[in-house]
C-alpha positions in Angstrom: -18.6 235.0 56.9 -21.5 232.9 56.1 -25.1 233.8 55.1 -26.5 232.1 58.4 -24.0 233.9 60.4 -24.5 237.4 58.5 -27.5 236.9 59.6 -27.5 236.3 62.9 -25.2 239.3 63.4 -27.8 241.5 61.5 -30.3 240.1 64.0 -28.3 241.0 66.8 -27.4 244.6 65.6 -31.2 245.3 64.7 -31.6 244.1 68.5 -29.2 246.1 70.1 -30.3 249.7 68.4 -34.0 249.1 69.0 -33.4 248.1 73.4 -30.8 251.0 73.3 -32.8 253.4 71.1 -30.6 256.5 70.0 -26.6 256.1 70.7 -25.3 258.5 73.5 -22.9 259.8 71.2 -25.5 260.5 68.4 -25.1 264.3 69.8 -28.8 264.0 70.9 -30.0 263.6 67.3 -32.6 261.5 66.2 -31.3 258.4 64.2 -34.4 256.8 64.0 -37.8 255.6 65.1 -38.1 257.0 68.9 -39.0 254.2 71.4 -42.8 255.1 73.3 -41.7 255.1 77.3 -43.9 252.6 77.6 -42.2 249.5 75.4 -38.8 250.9 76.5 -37.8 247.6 78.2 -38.5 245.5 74.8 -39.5 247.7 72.5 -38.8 245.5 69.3 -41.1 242.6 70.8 -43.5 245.2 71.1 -43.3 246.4 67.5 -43.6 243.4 66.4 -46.7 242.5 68.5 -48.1 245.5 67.1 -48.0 244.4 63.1 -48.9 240.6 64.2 -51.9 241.7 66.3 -53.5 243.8 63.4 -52.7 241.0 60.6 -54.7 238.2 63.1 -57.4 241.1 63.1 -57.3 241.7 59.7 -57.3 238.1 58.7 -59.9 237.6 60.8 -61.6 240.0 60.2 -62.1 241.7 63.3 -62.0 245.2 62.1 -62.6 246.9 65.4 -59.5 244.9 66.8 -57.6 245.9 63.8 -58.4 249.5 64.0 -57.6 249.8 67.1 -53.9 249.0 66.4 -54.2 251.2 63.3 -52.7 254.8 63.3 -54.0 258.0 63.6 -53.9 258.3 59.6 -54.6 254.9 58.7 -57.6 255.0 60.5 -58.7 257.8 58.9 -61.6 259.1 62.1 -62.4 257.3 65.3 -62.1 253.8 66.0 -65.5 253.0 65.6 -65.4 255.0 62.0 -63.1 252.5 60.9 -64.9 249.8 62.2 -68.1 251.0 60.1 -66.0 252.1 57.3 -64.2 248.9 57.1 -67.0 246.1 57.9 -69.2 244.4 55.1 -72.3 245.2 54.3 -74.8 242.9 55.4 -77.2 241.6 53.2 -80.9 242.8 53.4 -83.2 239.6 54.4 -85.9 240.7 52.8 -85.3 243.0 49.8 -88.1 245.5 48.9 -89.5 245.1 45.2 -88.2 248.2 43.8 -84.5 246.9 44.9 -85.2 242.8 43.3 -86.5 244.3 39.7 -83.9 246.8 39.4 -80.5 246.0 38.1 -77.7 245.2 40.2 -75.6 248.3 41.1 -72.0 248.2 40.7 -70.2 248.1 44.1 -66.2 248.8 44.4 -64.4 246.6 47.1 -63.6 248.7 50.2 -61.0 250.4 50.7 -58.4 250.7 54.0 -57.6 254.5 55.1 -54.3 254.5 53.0 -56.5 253.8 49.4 -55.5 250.2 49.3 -57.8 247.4 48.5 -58.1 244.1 50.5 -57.4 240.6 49.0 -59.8 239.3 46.3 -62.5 237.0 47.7 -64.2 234.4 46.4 -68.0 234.8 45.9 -70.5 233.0 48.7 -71.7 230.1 47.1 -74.6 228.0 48.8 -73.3 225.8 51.7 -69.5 227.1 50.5 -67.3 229.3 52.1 -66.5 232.8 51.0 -63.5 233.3 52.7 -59.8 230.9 52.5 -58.7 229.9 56.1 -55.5 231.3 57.1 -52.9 230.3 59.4 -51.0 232.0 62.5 -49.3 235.8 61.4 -45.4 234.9 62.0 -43.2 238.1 62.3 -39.5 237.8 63.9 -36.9 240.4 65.0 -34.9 239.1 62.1 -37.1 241.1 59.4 -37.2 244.1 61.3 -35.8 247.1 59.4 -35.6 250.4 59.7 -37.9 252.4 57.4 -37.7 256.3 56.2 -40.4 258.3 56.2 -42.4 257.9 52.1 -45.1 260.3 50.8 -47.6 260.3 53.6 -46.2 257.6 55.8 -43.9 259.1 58.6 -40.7 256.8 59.8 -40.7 254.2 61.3 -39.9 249.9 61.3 -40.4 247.4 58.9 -42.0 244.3 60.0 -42.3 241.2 57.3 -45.5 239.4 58.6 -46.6 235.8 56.7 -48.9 233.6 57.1 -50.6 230.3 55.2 -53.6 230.3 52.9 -55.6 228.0 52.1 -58.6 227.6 49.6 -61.0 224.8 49.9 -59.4 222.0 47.8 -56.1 224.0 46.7 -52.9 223.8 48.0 -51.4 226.2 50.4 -50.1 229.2 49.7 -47.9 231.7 52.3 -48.8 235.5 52.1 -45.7 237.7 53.0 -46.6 241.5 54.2 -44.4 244.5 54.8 -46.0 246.5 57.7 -44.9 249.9 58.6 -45.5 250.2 62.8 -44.8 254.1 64.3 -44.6 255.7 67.8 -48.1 257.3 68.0 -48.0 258.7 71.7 -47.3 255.8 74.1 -48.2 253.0 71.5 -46.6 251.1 68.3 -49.3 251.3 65.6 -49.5 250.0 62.1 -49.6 252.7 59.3 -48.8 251.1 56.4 -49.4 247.4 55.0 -48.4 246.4 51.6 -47.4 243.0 50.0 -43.9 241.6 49.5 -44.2 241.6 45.9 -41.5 239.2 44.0 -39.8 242.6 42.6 -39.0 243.4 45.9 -36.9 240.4 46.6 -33.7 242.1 44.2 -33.3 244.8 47.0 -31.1 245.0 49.7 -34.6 244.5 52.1 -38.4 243.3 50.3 -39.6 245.0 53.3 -38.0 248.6 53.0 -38.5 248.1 49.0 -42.3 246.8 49.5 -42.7 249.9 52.1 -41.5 252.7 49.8 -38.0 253.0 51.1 
């Protein structure tokens, strides 16, 4: 069998578990993520809607938007915690004395719920962006795996996001993302995001490796 067709099949098998959910002769166990009633009908294009929407919020960033789609524990509070906790600082207009003659404190780069740190940006410059432009978060039923639960991070599927990005007057690069999405109630939300580093390309899946699993 070829790679293509190996593939496809995998595709197709990844498919079939997630519309059927648990097998009627699994004894009434639970082999693997459970299926919210409401994404029953599709529930693999709704997982993968869930990691895409919060990447194009992150990206964006619209941190309210991406929160929203964030669990429970990746939130870490209320929706409009994580908003606060999550948006930039803006700068004061007008900065009092006291503030221009003292030296500049030393600020860390915030941090999401789960302790990671965003991208690296590069510093505002005058009439220069701070921020490269990205292109449209891709995800397909292809990449979606099946993840265990790992330290904090309950089980649940693996979906590789990427996406292009580009710095003024550099050549495009493509991010590639591992997103955990979980049943939390009725919705798929995103509690984990890490990148496809190029150690996890020897494994069996850069997703599940990039994930923990």
């Amino acid at each position: 069998m070829t790679r293509t067709k190996r593939t496809t099949a995998a595709a197709v098998i990844v498919a079939g578990l997630l519309v059927s959910g648990c097998s009627s002769n699994s004894g009434g166990k639970d082999r693997g993520a459970p299926a919210p009633s409401a994404s029953k009908t599709d529930p693999a294009a709704a997982v993968i809607e869930a990691a895409r929407s919060y990447q194009e919020a992150a990206n964006k960033p619209d941190w309210h938007a991406a929160c929203i789609v964030s669990s429970a524990r990746l939130r870490g509070g209320s929706v409009e915690e994580c908003t606060a906790a999550n948006a930039p600082s803006a700068p004061s207009a007008s900065p009092s004395p006291e503030v221009s003659s003292s030296p500049s404190p030393t600020t860390e780069p915030p941090r999401y719920a789960d302790g990671s740190t965003p991208q690296p940006r590069a510093s505002r410059t005058t009439g220069g962006p701070d921020r490269a432009d990205t292109g449209p978060v891709i995800a397909s039923a292809a990449d979606l795996v099946e993840v265990p639960a790992a330290g904090v991070h309950p089980a649940g599927w693996g979906v590789l996001v990427t996406y292009s990005v580009t710095w003024p007057g550099k050549p495009s690069t493509t991010a590639r993302k591992a997103l955990r999405v979980i049943a939390e109630g009725q919705d798929w939300r995103v509690d984990q995001h890490e990148d496809v580093q190029p150690g996890d390309e020897g494994h069996g899946s850069p997703v599940r490796a990039a994930l923990g699993g």
